[in-house]
Every structure is written in C-alpha cells, then in structure tokens.
Short mmCIF file of the C-alpha atoms (twelve columns), coordinates in Angstrom:
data_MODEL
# 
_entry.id   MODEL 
# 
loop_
_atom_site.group_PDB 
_atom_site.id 
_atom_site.type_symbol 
_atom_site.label_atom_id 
_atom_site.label_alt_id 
_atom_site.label_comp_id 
_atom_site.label_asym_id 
_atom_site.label_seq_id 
_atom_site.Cartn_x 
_atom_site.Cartn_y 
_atom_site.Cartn_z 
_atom_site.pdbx_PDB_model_num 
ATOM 1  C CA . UNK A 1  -91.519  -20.938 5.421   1 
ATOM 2  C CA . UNK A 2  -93.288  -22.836 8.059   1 
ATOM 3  C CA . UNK A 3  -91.351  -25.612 7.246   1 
ATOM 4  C CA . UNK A 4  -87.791  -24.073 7.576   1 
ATOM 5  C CA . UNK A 5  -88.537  -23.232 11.291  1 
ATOM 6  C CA . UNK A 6  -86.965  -20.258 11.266  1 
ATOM 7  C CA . UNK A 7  -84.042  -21.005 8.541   1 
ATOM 8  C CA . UNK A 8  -83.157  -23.528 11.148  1 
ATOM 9  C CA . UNK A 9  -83.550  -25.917 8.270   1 
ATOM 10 C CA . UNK A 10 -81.653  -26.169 5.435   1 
ATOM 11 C CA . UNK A 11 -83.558  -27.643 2.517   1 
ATOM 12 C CA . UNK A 12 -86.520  -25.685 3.202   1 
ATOM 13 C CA . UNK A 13 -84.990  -22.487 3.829   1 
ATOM 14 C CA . UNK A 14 -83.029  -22.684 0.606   1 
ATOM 15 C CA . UNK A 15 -86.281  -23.735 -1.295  1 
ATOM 16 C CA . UNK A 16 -87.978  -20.419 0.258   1 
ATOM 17 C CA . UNK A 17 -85.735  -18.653 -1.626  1 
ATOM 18 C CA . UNK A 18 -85.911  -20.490 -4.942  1 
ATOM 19 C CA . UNK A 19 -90.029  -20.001 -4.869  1 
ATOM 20 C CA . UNK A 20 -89.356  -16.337 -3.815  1 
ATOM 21 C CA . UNK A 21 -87.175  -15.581 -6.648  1 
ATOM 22 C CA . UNK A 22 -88.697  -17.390 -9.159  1 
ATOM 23 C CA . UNK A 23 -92.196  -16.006 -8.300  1 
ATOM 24 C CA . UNK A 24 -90.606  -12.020 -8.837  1 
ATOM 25 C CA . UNK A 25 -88.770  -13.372 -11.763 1 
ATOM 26 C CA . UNK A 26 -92.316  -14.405 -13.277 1 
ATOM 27 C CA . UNK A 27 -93.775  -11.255 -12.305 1 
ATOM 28 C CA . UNK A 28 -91.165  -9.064  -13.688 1 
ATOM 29 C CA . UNK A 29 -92.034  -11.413 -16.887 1 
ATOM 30 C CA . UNK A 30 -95.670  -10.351 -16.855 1 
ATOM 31 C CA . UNK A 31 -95.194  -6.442  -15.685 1 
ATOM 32 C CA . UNK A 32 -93.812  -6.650  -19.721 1 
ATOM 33 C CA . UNK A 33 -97.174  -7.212  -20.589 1 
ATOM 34 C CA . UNK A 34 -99.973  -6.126  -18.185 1 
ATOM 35 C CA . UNK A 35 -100.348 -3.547  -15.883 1 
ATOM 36 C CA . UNK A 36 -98.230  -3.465  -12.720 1 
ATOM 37 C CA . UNK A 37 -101.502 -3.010  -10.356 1 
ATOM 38 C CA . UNK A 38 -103.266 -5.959  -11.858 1 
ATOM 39 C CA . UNK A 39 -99.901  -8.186  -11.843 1 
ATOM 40 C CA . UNK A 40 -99.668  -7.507  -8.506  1 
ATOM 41 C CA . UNK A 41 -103.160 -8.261  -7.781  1 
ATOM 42 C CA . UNK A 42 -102.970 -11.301 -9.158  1 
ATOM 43 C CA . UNK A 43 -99.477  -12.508 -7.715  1 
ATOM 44 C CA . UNK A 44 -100.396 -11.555 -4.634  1 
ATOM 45 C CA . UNK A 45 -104.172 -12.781 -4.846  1 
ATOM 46 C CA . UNK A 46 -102.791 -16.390 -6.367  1 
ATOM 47 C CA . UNK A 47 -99.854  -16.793 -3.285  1 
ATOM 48 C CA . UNK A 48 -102.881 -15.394 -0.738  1 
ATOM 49 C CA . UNK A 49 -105.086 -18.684 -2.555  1 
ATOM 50 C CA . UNK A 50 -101.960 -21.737 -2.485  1 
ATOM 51 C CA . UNK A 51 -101.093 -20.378 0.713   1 
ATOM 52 C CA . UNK A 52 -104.622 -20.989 2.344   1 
ATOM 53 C CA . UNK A 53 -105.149 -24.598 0.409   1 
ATOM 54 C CA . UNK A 54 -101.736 -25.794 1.405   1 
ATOM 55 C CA . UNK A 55 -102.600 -24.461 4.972   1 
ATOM 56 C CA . UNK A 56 -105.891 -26.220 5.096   1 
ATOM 57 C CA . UNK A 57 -104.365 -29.396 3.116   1 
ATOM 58 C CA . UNK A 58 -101.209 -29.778 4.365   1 
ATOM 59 C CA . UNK A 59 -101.237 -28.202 7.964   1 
ATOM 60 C CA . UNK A 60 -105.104 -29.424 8.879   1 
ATOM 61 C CA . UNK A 61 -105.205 -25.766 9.565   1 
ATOM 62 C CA . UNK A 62 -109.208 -24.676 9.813   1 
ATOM 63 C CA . UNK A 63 -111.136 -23.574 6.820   1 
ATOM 64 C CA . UNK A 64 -113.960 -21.261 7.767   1 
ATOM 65 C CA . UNK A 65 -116.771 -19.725 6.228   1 
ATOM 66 C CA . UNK A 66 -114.858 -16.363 6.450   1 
ATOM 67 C CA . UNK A 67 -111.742 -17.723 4.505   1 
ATOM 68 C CA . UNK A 68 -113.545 -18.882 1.626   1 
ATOM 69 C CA . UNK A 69 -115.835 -15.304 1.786   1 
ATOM 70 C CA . UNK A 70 -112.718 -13.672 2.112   1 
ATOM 71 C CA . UNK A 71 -110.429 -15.741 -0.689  1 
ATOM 72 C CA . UNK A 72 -113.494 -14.996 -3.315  1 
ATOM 73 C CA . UNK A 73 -113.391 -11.524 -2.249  1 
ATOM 74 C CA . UNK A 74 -109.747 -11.549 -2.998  1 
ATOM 75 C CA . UNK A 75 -110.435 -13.130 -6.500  1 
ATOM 76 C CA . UNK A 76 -113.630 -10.597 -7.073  1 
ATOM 77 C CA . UNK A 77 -110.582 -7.461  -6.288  1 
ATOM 78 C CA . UNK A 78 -108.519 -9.417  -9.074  1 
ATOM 79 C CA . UNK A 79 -111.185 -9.809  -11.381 1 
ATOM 80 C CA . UNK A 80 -112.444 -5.810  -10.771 1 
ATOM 81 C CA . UNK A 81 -108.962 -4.815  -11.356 1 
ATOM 82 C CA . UNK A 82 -108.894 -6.711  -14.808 1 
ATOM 83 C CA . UNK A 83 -112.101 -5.028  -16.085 1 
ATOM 84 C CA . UNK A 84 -111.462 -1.568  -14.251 1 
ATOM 85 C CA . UNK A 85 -109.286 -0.472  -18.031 1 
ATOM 86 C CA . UNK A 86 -112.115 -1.436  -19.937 1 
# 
C-alpha cells in the first residue's frame, strides 16, 4: 500500500488488490476447516508479522525491543487461541 502512494500508482495499487483478495479467498478456504476466531487470529497475526519484516527489511523502518515483545505477544494470542478448544 505504501508503495501505491495513494492509488496514485498503478501496478502497485492493482497488486493491493490481488494480495487483498487472494488473502480472504485463503481464509474463506480455511474458515471450512478451523474455527473462524482462530483463522482470524492467525490471518491477521501472520499479515501483522510480514508487515513488520517487510517494514524493517524493505523500508529500514526501526525494529525495537517493543515490536519484537509485541509480535511474540501476537503469536503467544495465536497460539492461546489454538489450545483454548482443547
């Protein structure tokens, strides 16, 4: 999205939407499967993760302390969701 500069650009902008769709078409694929609130979770949870490593990788955008705290506390919610229908 950063990269389409508003939909000012057209390659990126029209890749925005390709992720976007695909992404809800893959978690409409595993709401067949697994609960909705643990899809979620993890969709959500995953995008938070790429988002912050391309951010850091791609952007030179600062990785903190906090971030990584706060990206494992995002994956510890994922993982408590998993084990919270055992």
């Amino acid at each position: 999205m950063k990269l389409a500069k508003g939909f000012s650009q057209t390659i990126p902008s029209i890749l925005v939407f390709i992720f976007y769709g695909t992404s809800l078409i893959f978690l409409t694929l595993a709401l067949r499967r697994i609960h909705m609130s643990l899809a979620y979770a993890i969709w959500a949870g995953i995008g938070t993760a790429l988002i912050a490593l391309i951010s850091y990788l791609y952007f030179n955008e600062p990785m903190s302390t906090i971030k990584l705290i706060s990206l494992a506390l995002i994956a510890l919610g994922v993982i408590g969701l998993s084990y919270g229908d055992a």
